[in-house]
C-alpha positions as a Markdown table, in Angstrom:
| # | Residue | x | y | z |
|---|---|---|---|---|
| 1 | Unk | -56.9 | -83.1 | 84.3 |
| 2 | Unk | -55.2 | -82.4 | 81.2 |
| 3 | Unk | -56.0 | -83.1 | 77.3 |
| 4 | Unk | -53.0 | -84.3 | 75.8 |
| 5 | Unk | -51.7 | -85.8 | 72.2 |
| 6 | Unk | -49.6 | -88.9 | 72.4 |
| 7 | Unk | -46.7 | -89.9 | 69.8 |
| 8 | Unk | -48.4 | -91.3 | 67.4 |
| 9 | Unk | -51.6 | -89.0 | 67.6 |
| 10 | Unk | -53.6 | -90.7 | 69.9 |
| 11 | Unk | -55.7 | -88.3 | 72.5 |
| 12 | Unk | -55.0 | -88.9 | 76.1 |
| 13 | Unk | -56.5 | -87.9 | 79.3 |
| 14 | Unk | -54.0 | -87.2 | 82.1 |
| 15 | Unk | -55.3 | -87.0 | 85.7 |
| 16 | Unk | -52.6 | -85.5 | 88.4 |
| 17 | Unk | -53.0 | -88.6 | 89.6 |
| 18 | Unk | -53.3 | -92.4 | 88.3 |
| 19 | Unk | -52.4 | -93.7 | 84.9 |
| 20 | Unk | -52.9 | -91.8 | 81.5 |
| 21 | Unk | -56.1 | -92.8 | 80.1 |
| 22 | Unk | -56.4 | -93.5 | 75.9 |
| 23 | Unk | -59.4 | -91.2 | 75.1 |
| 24 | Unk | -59.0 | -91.9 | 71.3 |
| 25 | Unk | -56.7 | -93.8 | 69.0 |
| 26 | Unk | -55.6 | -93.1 | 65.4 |
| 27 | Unk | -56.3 | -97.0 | 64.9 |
| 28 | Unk | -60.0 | -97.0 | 66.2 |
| 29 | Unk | -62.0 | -93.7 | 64.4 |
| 30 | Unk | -65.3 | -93.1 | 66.2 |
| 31 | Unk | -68.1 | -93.7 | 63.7 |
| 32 | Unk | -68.4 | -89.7 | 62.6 |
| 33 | Unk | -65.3 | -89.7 | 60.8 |
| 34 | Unk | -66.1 | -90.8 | 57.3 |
| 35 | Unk | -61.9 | -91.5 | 57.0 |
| 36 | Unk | -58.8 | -93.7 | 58.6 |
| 37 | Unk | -56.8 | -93.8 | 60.0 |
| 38 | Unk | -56.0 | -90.5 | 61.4 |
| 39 | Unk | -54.4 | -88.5 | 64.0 |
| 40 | Unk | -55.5 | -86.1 | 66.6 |
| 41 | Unk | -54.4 | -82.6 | 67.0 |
| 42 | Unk | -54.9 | -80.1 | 69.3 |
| 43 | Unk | -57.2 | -80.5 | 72.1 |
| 44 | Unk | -58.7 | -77.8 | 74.0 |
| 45 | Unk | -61.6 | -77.7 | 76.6 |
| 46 | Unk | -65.4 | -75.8 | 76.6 |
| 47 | Unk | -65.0 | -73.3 | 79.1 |
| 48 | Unk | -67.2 | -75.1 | 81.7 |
| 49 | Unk | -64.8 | -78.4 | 81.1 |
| 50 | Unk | -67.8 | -80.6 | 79.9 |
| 51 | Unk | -66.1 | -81.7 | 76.8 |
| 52 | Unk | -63.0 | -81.5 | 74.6 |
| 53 | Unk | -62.7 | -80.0 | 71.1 |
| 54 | Unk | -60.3 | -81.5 | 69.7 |
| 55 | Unk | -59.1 | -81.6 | 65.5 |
| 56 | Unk | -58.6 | -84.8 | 63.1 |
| 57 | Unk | -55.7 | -85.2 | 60.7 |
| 58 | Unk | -57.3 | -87.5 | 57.8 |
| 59 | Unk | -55.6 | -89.1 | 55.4 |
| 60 | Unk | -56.4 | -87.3 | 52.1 |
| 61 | Unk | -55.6 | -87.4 | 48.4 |
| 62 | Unk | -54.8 | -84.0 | 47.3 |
| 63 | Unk | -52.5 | -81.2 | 48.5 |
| 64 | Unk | -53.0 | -81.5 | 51.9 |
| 65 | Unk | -54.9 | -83.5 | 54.4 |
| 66 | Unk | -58.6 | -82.9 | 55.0 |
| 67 | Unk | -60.3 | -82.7 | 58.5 |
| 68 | Unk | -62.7 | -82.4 | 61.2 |
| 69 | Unk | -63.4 | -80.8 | 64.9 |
| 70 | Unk | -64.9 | -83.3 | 66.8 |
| 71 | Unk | -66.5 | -82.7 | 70.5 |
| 72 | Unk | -66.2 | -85.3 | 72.7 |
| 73 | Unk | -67.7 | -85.4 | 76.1 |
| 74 | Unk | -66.1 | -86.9 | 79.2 |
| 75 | Unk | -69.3 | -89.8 | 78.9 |
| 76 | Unk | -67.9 | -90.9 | 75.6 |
| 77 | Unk | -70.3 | -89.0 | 73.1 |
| 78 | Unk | -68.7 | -87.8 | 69.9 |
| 79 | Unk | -70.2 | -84.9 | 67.4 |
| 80 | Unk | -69.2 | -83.4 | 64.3 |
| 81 | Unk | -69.0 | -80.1 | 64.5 |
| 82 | Unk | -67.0 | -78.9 | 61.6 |
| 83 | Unk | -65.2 | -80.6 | 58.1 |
| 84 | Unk | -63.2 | -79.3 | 55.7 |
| 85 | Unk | -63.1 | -79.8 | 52.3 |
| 86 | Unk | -60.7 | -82.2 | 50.2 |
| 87 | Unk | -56.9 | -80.6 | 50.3 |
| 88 | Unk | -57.3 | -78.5 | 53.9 |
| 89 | Unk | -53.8 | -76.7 | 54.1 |
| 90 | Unk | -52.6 | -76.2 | 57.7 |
| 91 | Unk | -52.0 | -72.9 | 60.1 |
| 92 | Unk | -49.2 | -75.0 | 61.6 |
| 93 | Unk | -47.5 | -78.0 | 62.8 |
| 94 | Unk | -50.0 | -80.7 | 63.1 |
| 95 | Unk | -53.2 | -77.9 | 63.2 |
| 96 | Unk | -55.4 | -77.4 | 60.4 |
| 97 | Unk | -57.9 | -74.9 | 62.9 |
| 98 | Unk | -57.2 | -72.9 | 65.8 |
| 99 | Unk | -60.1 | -73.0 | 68.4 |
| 100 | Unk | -61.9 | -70.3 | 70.4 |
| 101 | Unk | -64.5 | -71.9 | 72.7 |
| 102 | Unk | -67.0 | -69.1 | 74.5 |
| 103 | Unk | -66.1 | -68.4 | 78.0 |
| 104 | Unk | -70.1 | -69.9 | 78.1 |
| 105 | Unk | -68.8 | -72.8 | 76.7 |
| 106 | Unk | -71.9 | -72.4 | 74.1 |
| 107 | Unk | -70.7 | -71.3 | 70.8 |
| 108 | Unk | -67.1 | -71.8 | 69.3 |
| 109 | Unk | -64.7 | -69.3 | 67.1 |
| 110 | Unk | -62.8 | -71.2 | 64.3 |
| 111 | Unk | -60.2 | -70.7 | 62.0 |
| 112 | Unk | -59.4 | -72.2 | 59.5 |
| 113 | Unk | -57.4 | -71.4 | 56.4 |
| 114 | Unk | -59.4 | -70.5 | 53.2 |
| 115 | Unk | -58.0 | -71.2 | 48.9 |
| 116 | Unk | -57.4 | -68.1 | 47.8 |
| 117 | Unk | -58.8 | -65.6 | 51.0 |
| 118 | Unk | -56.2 | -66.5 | 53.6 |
| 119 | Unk | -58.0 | -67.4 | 56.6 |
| 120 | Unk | -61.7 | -67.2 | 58.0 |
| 121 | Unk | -63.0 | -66.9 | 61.1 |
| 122 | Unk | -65.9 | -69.5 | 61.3 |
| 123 | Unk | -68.8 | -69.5 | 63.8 |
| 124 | Unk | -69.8 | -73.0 | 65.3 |
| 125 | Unk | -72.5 | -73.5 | 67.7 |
| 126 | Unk | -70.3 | -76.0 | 70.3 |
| 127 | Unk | -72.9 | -78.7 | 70.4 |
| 128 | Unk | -73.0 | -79.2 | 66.9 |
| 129 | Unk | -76.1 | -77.3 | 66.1 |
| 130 | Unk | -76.6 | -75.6 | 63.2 |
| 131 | Unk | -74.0 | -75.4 | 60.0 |
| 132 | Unk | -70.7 | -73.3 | 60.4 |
| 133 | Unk | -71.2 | -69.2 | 59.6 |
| 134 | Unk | -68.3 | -67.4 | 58.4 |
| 135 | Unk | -67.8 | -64.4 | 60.2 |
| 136 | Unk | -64.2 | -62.6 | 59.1 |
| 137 | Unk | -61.8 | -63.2 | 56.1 |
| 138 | Unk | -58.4 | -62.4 | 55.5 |
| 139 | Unk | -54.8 | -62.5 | 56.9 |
| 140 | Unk | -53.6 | -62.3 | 59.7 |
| 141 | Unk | -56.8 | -62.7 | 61.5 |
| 142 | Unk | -57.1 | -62.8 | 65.5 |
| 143 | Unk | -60.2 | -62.9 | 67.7 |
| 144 | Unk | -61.3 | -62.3 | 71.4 |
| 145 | Unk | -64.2 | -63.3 | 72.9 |
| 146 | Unk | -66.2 | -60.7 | 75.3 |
| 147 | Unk | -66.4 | -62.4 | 78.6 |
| 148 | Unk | -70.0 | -62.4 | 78.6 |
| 149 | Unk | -70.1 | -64.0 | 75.3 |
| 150 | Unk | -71.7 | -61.8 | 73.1 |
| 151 | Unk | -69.0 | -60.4 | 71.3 |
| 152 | Unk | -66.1 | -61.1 | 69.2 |
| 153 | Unk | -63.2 | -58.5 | 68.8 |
| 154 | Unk | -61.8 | -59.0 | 65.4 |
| 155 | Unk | -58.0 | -58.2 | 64.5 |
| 156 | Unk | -58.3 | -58.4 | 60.5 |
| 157 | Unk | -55.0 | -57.1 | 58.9 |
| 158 | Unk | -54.9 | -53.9 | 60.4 |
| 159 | Unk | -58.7 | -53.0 | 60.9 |
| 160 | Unk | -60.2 | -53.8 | 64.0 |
| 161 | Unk | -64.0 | -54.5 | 64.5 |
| 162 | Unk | -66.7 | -55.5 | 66.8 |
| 163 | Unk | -69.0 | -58.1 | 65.7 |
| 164 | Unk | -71.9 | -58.6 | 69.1 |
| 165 | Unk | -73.6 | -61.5 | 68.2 |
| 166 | Unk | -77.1 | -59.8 | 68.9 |
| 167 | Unk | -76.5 | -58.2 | 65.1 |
| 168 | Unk | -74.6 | -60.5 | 63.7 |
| 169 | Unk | -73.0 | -61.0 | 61.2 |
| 170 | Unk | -72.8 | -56.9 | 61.0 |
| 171 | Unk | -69.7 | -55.6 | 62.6 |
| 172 | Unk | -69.0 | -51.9 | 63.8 |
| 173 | Unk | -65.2 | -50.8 | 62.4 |
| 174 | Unk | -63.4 | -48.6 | 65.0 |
| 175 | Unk | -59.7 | -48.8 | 62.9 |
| 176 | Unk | -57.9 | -49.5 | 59.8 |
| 177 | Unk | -54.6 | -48.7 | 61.0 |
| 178 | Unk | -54.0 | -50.8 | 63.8 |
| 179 | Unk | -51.1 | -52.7 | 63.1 |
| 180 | Unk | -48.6 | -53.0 | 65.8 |
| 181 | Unk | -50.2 | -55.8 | 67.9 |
| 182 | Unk | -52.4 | -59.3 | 67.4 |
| 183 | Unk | -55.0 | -59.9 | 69.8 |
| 184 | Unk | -57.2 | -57.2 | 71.7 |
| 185 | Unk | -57.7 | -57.4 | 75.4 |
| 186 | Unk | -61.6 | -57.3 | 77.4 |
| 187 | Unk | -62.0 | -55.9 | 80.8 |
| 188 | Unk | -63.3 | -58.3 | 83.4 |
| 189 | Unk | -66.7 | -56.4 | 82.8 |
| 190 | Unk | -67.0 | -56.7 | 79.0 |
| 191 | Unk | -67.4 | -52.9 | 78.5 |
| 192 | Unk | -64.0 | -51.8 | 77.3 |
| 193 | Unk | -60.9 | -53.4 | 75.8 |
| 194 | Unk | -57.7 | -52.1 | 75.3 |
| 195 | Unk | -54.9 | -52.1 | 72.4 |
| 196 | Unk | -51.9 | -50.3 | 71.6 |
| 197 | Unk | -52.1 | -47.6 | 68.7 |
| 198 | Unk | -50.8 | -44.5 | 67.7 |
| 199 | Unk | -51.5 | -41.8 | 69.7 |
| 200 | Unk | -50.2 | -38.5 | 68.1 |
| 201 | Unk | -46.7 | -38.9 | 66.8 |
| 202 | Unk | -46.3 | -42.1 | 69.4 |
| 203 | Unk | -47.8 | -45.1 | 70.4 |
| 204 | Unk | -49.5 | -45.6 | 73.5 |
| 205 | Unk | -51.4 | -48.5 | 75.6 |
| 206 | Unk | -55.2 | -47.5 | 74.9 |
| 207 | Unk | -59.1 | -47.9 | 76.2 |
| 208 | Unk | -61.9 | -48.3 | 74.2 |
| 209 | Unk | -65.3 | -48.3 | 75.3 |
| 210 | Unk | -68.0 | -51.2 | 72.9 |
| 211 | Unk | -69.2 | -48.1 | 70.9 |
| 212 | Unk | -65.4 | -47.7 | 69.8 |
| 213 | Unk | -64.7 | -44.5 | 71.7 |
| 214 | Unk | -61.4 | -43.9 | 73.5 |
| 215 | Unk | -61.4 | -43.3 | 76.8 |
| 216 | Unk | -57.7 | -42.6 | 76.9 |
| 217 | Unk | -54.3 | -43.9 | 77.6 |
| 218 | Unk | -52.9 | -46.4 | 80.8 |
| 219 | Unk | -49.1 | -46.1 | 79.4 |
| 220 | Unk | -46.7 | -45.6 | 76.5 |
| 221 | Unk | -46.1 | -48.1 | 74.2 |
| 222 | Unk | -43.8 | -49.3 | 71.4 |
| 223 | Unk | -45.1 | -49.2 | 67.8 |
| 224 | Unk | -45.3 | -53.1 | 68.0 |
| 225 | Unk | -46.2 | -54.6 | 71.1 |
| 226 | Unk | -48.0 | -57.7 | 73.3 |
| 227 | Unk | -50.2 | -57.2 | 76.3 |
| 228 | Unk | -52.4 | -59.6 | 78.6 |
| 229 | Unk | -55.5 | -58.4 | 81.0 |
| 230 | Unk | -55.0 | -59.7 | 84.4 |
| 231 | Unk | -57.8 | -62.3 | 85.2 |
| 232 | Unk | -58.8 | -60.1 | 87.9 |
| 233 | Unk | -58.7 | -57.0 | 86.1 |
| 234 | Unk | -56.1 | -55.3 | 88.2 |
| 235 | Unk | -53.0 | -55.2 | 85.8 |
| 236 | Unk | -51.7 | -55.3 | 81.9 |
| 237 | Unk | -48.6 | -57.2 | 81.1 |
| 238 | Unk | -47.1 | -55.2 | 78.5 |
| 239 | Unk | -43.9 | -55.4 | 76.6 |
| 240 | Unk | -42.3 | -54.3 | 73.6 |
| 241 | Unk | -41.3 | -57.0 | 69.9 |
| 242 | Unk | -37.8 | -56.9 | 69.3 |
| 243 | Unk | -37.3 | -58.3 | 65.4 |
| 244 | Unk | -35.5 | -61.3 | 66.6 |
| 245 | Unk | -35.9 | -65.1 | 64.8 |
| 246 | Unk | -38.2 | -66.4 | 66.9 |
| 247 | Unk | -40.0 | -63.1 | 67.8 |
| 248 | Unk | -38.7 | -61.9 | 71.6 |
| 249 | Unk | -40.2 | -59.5 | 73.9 |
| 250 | Unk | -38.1 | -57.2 | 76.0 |
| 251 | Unk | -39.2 | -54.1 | 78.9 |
| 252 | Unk | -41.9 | -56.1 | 80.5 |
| 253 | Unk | -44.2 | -54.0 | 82.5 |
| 254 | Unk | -47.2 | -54.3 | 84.6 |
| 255 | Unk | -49.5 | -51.4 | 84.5 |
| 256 | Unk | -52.1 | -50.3 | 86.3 |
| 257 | Unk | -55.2 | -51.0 | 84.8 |
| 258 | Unk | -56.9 | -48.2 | 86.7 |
| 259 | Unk | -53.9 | -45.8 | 85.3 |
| 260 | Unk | -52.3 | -46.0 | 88.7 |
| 261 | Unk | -49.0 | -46.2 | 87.4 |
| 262 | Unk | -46.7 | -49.4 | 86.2 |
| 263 | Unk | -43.4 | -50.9 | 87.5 |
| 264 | Unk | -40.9 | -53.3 | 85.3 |
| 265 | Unk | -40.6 | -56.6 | 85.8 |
| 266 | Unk | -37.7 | -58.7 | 87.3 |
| 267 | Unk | -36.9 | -60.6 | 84.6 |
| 268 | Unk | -34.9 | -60.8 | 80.9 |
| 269 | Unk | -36.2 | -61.1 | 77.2 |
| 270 | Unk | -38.7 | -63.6 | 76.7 |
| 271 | Unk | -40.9 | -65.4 | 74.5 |
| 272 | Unk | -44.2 | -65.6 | 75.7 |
| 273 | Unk | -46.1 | -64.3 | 79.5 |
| 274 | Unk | -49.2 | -66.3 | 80.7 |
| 275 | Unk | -51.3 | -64.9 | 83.9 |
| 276 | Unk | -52.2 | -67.8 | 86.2 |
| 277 | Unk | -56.3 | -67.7 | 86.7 |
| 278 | Unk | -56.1 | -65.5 | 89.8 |
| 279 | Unk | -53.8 | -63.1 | 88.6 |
| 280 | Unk | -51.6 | -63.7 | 91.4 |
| 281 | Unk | -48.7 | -64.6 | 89.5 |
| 282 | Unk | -47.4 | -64.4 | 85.6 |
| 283 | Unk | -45.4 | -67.1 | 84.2 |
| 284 | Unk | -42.6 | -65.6 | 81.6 |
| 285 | Unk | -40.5 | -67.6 | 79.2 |
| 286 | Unk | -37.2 | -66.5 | 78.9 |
| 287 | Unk | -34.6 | -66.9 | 76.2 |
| 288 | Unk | -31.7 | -69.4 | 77.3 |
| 289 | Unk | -27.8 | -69.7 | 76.3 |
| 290 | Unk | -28.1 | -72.8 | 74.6 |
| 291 | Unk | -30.0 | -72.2 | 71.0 |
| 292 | Unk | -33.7 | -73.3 | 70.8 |
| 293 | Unk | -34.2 | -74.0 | 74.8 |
| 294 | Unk | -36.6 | -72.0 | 76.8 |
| 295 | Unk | -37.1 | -71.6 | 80.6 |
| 296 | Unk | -40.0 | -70.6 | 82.6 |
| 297 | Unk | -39.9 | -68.2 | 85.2 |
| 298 | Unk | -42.7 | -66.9 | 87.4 |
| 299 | Unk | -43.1 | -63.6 | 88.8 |
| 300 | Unk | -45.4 | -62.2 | 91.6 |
| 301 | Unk | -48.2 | -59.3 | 91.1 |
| 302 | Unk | -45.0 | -56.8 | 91.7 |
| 303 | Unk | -42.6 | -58.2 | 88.9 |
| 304 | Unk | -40.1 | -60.0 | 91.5 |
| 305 | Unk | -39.3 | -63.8 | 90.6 |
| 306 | Unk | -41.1 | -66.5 | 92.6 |
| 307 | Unk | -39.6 | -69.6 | 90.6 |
| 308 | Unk | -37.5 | -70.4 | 87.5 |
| 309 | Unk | -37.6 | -73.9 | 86.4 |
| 310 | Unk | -35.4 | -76.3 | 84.5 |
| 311 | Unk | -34.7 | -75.8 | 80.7 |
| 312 | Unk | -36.2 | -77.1 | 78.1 |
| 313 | Unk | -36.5 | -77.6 | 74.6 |
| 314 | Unk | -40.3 | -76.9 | 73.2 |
| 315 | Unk | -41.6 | -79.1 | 70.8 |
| 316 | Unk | -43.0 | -77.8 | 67.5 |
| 317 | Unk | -46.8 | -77.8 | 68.9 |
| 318 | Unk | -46.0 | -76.1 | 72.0 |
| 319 | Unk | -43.8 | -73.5 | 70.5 |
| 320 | Unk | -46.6 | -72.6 | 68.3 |
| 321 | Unk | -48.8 | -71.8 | 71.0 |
| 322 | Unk | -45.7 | -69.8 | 72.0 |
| 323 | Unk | -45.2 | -67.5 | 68.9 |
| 324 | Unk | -49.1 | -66.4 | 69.4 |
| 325 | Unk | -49.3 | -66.5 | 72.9 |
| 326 | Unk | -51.7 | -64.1 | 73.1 |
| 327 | Unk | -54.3 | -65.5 | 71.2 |
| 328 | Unk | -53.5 | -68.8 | 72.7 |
| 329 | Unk | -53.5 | -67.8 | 76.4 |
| 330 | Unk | -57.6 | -67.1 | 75.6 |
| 331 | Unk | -57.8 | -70.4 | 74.7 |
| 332 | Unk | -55.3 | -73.2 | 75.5 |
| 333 | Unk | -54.4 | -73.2 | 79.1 |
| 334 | Unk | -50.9 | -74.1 | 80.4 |
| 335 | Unk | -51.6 | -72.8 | 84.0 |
| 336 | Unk | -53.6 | -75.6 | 86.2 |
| 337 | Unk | -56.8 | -74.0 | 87.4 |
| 338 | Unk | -55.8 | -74.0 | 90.6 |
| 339 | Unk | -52.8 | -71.9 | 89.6 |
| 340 | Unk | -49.7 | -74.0 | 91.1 |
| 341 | Unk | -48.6 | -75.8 | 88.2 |
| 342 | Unk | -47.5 | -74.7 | 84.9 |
| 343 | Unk | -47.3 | -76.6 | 81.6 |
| 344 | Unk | -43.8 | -77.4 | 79.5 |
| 345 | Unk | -43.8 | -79.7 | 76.5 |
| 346 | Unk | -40.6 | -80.7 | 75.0 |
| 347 | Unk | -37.7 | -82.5 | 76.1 |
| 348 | Unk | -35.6 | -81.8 | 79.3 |
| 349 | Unk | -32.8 | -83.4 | 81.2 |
| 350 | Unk | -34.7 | -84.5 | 84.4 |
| 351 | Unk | -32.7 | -87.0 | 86.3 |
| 352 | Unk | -29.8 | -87.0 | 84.2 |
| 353 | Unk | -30.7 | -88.4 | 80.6 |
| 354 | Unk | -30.1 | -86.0 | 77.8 |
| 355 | Unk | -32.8 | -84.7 | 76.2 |
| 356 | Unk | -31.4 | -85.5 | 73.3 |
| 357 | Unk | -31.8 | -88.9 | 73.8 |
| 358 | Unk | -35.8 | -88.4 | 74.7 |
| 359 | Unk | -39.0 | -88.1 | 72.6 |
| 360 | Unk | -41.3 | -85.4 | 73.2 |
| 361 | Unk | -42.4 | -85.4 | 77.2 |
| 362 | Unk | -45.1 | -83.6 | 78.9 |
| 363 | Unk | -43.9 | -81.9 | 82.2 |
| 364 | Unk | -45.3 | -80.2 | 84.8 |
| 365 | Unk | -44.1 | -77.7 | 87.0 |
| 366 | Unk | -44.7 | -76.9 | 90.6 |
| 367 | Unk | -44.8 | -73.5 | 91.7 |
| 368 | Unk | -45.4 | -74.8 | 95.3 |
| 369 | Unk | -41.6 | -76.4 | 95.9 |
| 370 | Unk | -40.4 | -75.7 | 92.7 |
| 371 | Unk | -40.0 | -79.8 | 91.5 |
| 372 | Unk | -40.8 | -81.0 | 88.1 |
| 373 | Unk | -41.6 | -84.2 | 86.8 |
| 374 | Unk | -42.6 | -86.0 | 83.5 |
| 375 | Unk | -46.4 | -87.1 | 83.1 |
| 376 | Unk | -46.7 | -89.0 | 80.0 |
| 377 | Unk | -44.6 | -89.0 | 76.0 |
| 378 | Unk | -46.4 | -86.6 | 74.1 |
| 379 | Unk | -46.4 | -83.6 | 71.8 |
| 380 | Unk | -48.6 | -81.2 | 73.2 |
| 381 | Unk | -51.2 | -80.8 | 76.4 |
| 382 | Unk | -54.0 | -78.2 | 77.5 |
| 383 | Unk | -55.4 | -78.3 | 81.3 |
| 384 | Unk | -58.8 | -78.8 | 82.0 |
| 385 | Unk | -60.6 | -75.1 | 83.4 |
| 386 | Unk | -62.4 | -77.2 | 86.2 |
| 387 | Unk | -59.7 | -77.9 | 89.2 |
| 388 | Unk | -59.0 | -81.4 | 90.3 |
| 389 | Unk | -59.5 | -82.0 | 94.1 |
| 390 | Unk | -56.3 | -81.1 | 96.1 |
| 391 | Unk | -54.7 | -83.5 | 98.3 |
| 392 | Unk | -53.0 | -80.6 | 100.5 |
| 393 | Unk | -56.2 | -78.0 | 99.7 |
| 394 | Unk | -53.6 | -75.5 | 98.5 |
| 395 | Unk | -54.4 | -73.1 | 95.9 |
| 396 | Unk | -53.1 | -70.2 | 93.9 |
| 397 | Unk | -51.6 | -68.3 | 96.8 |
């Protein structure tokens, strides 16, 4: 199942199979928005797939449009969790919050931008109960959640913190100088992390224990750099930021996590690398010839290349959750649960119409036989963590 947003704003429920269902349209506001008409924007799912979180676009009288996070559950229940005030700006096209659910699916991290701070990190309780906390301030701001839940890393400028919700809102500083990545990455077990930092006159791919102690390096790194955990725990996707309009990555590797060693992957400069939820496979989006297309490509545990689907050009939601993939990959899902198909939204030439001549399509990819196909006109589209039933029993293999 996936979340989508139509054309004109509306939310939309895609099964794998049957006809798209209208969750919500801008024409028909559920009672808790105190505005119309609006549009929806950016739907994501709690962690144990119970409900959508998804933002409003109001229509608003001063600088910029205000709004709302509404949850909405798959029985048709709507709540408030969160408004903003007259004049909201926005973080990007369409998105006046980014959205952390819990991996508990209890509590929610939001951000939102802030007159005169930048951003803040908000804390929401994800069933509405309780008012919004603010929990970090200032620009750029990235968060992680511990996979147990009780802590947030915190990536404020370049200090990096630890706020465990158990002493909240106190947070424990480890660094003020940690500039040369976005997002921190947990361990499966919640009792290290790692990031890339200086280490002597280089920079190097570290581990930090809760208490902010470094347990040492996995592998060299370049003074600015990306990196994903493997959902197993098993390897760190790692490459290096080339200064390149939109940002590229180039030298993917996959290290070790145990510092075993790392090999390179298979594969050219890209834009973005998503693990699947096994860790079986990582999807990478590559860099085409033609100017403002992207492809993905998907690579095995060893680097080799599995699959590389047809072009396509991202829209200007999905190549946001491109540019901060690694804040979006903890949060908005573009791998099936499953782990056999893979998310593109855009425009494509699939069965020989141009894509110039389309709107914005959702596709989906199959790693299985490699096919494509269009599910419904829209803008952007997050799958559901909870796996449909297979009709071939399949999996992520």
């Amino acid at each position: 199942m996936l979340a989508a947003i139509g054309p004109v704003g509306e939310l939309l429920l895609l099964p794998e199979r049957g006809a798209p269902e209208i969750l919500a349209h801008p024409e028909q506001p559920p009672a808790v928005a105190a505005r119309g008409p609006f549009a929806y924007a950016w739907p994501t799912w709690t962690a144990d797939g119970a409900a959508l979180l998804v933002s409003t676009l109001e229509v608003g009288e001063s600088s910029g449009p205000p709004a709302q996070l509404l949850r909405m559950e798959r029985g048709g229940a709507v709540t408030a969790l969160f408004r903003s005030s007259e004049g909201n700006a926005l973080l990007g096209p369409g998105m006046p919050y980014y959205v952390n659910p819990s991996p508990d699916a209890r509590h929610v991290a939001l951000l939102a931008p802030t007159p005169m701070v930048g951003l803040t990190l908000l804390f929401l309780d994800a069933a509405g109960r309780g008012p919004a906390q603010p929990i970090a301030r200032g620009a750029p701001l990235f968060s992680a959640w511990s996979p147990q839940s009780d802590a947030l890393l915190l990536h404020t400028g370049g200090e990096l913190s630890l706020l465990e919700l158990a002493t909240a809102p106190a947070t424990q500083t480890f660094a003020r100088n940690h500039t040369g990545y976005r997002v921190p990455a947990w361990a499966i077990d919640g009792k290290t992390f790692v990031v890339c930092a200086p280490d002597g006159p280089r920079f190097s791919l570290q581990r930090f224990d809760r208490s902010g102690k470094q347990l040492g390096a996995l592998a060299e790194s370049a003074s600015t750099a990306a990196f994903a955990w493997s959902p197993d725990g098993g390897l760190i996707a790692l490459a290096r930021l080339l200064a390149t309009q939109p940002p590229r990555y180039t030298a993917l590797r996959l290290v070790d996590a145990d510092g075993g060693g790392e090999r390179r992957a298979r594969c050219g400069d890209c834009l973005a690398f998503f693990w699947s939820p096994s860790g079986e496979r990582l999807a990478v989006l590559l860099t085409t010839p033609r100017d403002g297309f992207a492809a993905w490509l998907v690579l095995d545990r060893d680097g080799r290349p599995l699959r590389r689907f047809p072009p396509f050009e991202p829209s200007p939601e999905f190549s946001m959750a491109i540019a901060f993939f690694d804040q979006y990959a903890l949060s908005h899902r573009l791998w099936s649960a499953d782990g056999t198909r893979l998310l593109a939204c855009g425009r494509m030439q699939l069965n020989g119409t141009p894509p110039e001549l389309l709107g914005p399509t959702i596709y989906v990819h199959d790693v299985r036989d490699g096919s494509t196909r269009s599910l419904a006109p829209g803008i952007c589209a997050f799958w559901s963590p909870q796996a449909e039933a297979a009709g071939d029993g399949q999996g992520e293999r």
